[in-house]
N, CA and C atoms as a LAMMPS dump frame, in Angstrom:
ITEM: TIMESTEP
0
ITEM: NUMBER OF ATOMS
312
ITEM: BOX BOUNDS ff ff ff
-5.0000000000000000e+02 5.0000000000000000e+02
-5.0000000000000000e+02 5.0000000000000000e+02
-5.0000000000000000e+02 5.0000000000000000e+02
ITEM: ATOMS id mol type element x y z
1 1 1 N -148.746 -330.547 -348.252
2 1 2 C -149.856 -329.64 -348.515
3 1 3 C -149.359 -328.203 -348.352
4 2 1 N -150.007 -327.207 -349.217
5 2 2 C -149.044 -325.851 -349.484
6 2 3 C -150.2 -324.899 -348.857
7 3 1 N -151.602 -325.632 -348.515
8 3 2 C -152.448 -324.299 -348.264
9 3 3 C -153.048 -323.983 -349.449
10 4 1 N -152.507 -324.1 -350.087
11 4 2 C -153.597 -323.32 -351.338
12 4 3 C -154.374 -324.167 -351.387
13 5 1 N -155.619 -323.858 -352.329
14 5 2 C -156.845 -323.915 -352.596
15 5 3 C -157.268 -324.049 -354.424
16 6 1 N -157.43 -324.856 -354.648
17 6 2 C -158.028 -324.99 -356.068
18 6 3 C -159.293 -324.773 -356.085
19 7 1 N -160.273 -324.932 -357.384
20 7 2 C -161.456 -324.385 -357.985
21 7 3 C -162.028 -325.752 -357.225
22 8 1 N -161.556 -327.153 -357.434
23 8 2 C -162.506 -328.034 -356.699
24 8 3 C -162.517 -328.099 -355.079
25 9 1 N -161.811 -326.916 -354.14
26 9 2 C -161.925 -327.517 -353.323
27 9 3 C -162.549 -326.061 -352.47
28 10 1 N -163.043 -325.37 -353.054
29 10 2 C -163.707 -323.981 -352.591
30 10 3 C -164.823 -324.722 -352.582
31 11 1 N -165.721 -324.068 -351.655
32 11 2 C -167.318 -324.234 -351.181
33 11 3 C -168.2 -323.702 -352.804
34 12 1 N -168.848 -325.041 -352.993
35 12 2 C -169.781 -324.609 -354.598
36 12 3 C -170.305 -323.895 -354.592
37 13 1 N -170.965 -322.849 -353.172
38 13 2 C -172.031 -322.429 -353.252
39 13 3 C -171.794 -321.148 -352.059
40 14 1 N -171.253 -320.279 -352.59
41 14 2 C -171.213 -319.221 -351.471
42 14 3 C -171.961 -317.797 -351.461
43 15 1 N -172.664 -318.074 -350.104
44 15 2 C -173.644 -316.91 -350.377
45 15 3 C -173.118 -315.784 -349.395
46 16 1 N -173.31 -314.262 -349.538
47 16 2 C -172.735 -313.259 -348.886
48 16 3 C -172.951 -313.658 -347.598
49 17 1 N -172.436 -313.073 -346.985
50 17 2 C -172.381 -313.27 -345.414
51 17 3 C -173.387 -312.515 -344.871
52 18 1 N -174.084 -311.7 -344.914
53 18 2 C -174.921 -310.462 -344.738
54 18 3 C -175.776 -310.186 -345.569
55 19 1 N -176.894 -309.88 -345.968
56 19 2 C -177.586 -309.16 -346.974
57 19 3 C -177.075 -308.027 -346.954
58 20 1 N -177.15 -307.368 -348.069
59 20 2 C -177.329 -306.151 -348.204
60 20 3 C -177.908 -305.532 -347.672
61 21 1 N -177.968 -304.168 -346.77
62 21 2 C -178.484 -303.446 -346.645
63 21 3 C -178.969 -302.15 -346.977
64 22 1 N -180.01 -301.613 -346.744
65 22 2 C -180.768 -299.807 -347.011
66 22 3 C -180.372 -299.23 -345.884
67 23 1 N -180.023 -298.249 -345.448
68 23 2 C -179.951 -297.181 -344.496
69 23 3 C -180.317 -296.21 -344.967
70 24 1 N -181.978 -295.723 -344.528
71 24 2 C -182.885 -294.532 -344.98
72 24 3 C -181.937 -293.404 -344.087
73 25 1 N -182.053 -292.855 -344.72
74 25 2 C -181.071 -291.259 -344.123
75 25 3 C -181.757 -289.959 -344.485
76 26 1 N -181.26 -288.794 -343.964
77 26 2 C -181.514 -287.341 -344.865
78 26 3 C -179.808 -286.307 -343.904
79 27 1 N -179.563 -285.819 -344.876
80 27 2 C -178.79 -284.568 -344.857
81 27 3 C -179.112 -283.932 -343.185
82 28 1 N -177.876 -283.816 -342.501
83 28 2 C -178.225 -283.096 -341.678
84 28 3 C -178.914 -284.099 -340.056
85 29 1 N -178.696 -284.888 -340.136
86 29 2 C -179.065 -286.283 -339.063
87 29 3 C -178.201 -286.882 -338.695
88 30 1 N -178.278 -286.63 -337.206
89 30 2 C -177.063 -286.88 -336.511
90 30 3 C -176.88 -288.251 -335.898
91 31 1 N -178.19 -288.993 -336.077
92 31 2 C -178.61 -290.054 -335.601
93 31 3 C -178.097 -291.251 -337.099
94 32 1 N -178.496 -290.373 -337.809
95 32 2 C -178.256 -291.126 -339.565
96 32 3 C -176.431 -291.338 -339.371
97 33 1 N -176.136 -290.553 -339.032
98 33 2 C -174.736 -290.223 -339.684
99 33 3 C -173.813 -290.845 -338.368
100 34 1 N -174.776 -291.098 -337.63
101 34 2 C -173.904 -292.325 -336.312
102 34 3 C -173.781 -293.688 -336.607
103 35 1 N -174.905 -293.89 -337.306
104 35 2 C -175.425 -294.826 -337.774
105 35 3 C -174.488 -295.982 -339.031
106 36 1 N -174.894 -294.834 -339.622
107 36 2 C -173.535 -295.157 -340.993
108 36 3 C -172.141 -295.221 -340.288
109 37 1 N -171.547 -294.428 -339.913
110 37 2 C -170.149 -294.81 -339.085
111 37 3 C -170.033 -296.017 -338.295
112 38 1 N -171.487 -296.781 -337.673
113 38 2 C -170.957 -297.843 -336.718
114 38 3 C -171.406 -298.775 -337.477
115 39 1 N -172.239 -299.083 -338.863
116 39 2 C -172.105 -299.777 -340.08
117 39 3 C -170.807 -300.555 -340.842
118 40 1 N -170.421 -298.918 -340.625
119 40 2 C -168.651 -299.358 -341.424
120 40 3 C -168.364 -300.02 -340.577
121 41 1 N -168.037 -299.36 -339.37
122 41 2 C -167.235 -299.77 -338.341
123 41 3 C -167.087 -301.789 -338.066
124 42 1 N -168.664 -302.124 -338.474
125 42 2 C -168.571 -303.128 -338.159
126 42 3 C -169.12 -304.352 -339.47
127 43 1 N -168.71 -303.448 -340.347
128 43 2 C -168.546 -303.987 -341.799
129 43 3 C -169.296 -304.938 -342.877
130 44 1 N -170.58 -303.947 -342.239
131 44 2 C -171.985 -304.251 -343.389
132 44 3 C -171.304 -303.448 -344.504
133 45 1 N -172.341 -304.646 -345.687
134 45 2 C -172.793 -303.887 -346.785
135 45 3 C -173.82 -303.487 -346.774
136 46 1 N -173.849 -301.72 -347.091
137 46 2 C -174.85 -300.915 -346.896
138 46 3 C -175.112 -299.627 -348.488
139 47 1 N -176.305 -299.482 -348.461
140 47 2 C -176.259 -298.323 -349.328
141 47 3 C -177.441 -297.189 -348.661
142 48 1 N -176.464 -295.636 -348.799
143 48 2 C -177.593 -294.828 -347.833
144 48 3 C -178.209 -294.378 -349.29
145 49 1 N -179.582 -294.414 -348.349
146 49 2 C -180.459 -293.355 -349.702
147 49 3 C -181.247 -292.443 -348.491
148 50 1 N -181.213 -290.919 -349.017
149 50 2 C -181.752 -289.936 -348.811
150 50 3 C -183.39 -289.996 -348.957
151 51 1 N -183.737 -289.965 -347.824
152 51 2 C -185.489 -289.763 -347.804
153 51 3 C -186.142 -288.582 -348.6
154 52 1 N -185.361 -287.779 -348.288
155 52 2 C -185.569 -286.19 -348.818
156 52 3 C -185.51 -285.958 -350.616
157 53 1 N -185.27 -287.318 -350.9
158 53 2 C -185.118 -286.897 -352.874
159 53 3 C -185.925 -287.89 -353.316
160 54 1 N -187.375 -288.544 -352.558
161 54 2 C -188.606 -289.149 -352.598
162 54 3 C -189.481 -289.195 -351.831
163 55 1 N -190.478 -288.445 -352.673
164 55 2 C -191.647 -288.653 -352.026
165 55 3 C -192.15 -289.077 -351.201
166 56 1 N -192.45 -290.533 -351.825
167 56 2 C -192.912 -291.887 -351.322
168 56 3 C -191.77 -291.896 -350.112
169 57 1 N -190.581 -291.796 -349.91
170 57 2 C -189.341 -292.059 -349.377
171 57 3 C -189.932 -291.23 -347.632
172 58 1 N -190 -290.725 -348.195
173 58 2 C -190.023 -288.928 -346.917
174 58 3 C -191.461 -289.463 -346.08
175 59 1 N -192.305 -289.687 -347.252
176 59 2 C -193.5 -290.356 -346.419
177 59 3 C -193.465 -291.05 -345.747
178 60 1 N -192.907 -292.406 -346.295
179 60 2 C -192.843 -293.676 -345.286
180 60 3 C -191.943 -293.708 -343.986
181 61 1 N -190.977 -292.75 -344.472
182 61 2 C -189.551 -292.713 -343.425
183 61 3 C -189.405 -291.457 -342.917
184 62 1 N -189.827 -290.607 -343.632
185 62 2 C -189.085 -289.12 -342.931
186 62 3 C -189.244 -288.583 -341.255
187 63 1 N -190.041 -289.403 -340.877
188 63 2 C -190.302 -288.903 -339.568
189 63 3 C -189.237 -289.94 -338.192
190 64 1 N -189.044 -291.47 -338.953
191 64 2 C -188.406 -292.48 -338.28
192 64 3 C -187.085 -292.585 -338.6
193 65 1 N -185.958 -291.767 -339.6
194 65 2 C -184.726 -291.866 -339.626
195 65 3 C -183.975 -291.545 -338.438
196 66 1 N -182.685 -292.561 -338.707
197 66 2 C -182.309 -293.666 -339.405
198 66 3 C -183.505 -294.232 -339.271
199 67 1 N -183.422 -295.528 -340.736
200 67 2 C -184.298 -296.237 -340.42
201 67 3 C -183.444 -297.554 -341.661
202 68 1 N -182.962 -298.748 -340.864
203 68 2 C -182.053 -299.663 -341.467
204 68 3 C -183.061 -300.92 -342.032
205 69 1 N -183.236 -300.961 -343.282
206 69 2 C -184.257 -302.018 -343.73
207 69 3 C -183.288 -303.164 -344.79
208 70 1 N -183.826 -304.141 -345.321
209 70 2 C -182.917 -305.893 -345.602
210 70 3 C -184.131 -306.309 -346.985
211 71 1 N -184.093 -305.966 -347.508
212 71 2 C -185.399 -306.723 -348.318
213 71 3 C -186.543 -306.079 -348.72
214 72 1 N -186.471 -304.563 -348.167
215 72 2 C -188.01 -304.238 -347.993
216 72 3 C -188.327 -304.501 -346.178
217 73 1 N -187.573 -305.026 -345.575
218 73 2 C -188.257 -305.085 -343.685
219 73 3 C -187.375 -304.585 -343.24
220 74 1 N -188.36 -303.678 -342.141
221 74 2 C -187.637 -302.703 -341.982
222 74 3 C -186.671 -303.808 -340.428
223 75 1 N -185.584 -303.501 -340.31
224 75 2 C -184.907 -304.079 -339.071
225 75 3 C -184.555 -303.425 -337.998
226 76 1 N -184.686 -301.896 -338.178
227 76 2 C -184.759 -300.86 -336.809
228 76 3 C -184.842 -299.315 -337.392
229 77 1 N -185.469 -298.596 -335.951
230 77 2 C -185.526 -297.296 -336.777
231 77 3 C -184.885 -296.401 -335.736
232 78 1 N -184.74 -295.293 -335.812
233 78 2 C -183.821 -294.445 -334.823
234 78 3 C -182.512 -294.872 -334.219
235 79 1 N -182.041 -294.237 -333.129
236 79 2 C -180.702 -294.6 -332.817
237 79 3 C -180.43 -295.845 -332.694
238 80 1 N -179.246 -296.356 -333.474
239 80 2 C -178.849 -297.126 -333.704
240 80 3 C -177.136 -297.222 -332.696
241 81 1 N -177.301 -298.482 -331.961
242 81 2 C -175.373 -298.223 -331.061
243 81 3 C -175.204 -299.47 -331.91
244 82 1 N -173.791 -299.638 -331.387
245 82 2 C -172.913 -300.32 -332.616
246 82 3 C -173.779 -301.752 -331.411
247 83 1 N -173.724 -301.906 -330.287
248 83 2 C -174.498 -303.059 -329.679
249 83 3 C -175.688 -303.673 -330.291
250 84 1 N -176.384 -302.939 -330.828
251 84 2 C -178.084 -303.154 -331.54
252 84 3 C -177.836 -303.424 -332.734
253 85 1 N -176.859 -303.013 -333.546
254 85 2 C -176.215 -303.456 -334.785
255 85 3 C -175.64 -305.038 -334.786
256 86 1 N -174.953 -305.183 -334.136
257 86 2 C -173.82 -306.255 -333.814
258 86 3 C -174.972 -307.253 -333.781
259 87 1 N -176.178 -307.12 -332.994
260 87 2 C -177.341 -307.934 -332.615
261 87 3 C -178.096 -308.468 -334.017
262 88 1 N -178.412 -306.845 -334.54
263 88 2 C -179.307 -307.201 -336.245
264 88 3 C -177.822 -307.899 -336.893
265 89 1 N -177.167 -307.789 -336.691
266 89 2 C -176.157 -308.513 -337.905
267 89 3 C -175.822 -310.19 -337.035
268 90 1 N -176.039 -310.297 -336.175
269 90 2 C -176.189 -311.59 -335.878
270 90 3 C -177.087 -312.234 -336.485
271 91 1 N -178.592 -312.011 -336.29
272 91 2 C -179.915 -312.192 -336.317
273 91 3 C -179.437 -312.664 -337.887
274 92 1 N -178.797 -311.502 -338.981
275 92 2 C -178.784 -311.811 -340.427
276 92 3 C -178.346 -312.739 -340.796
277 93 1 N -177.076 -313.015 -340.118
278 93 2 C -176.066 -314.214 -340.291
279 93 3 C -176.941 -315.306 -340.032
280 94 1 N -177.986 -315.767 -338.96
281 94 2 C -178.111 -316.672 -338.941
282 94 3 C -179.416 -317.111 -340.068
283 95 1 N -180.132 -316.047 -340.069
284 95 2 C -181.242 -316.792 -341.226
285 95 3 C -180.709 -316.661 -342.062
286 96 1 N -179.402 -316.108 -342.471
287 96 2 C -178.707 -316.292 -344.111
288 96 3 C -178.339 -318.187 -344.033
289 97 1 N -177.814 -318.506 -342.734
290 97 2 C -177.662 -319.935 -342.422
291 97 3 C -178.202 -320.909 -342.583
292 98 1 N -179.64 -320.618 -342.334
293 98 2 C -180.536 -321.457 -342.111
294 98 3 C -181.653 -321.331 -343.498
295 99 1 N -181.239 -320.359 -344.562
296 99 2 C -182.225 -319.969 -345.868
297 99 3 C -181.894 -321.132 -346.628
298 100 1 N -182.805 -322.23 -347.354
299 100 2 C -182.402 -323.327 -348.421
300 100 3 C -181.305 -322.906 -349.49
301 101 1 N -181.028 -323.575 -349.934
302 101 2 C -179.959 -323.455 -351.103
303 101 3 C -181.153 -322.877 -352.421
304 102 1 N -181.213 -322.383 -353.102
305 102 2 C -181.935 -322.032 -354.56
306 102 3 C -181.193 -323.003 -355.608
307 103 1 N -182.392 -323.402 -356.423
308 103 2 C -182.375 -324.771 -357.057
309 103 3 C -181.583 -324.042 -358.219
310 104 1 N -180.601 -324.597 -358.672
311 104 2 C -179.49 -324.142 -359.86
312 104 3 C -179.82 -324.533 -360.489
């Protein structure tokens, strides 16, 4: 056996490890911009969007940034340590675990 891996012997069905994530942000947030660094650090997929270039955005969030949401729910708002992270990214992993397969 060489280790390698063929097409029949990979898992049929692989789903990301993590959802995707939102990280509500604005320019100038020091709490935002800790936030995002201990993200990387611990190697979500994330996309920041600026509260400040929506409306609707600024309304719902502008007063609670950071504010890290999965779906539309929100999963925490303000300071964020890489400990409380490590925690929500547990939490993700496991209901990504435990979510049914979607009927192919």
């Amino acid at each position: 056996m060489t280790g390698r891996t063929g097409p029949d012997q990979q898992d049929p069905v692989q789903r990301p490890a993590v959802p995707a994530l939102t990280l509500y942000s604005r320019l100038g947030c020091h709490l935002c911009e800790q936030a995002e660094s201990h993200l990387k650090a611990l190697a979500f997929t994330f996309q920041v969007v600026d509260v400040d270039t929506d409306p609707l955005l600024k309304a719902r969030y502008g007063q609670d940034v950071p504010v890290l949401a999965s779906g539309g729910r929100v999963l925490g708002k303000g300071a964020f340590s890489r400990s409380r992270l490590s925690q929500i990214k547990l939490l993700l992993l496991r209901e990504t675990r435990t979510q049914p397969d979607s009927p192919g």
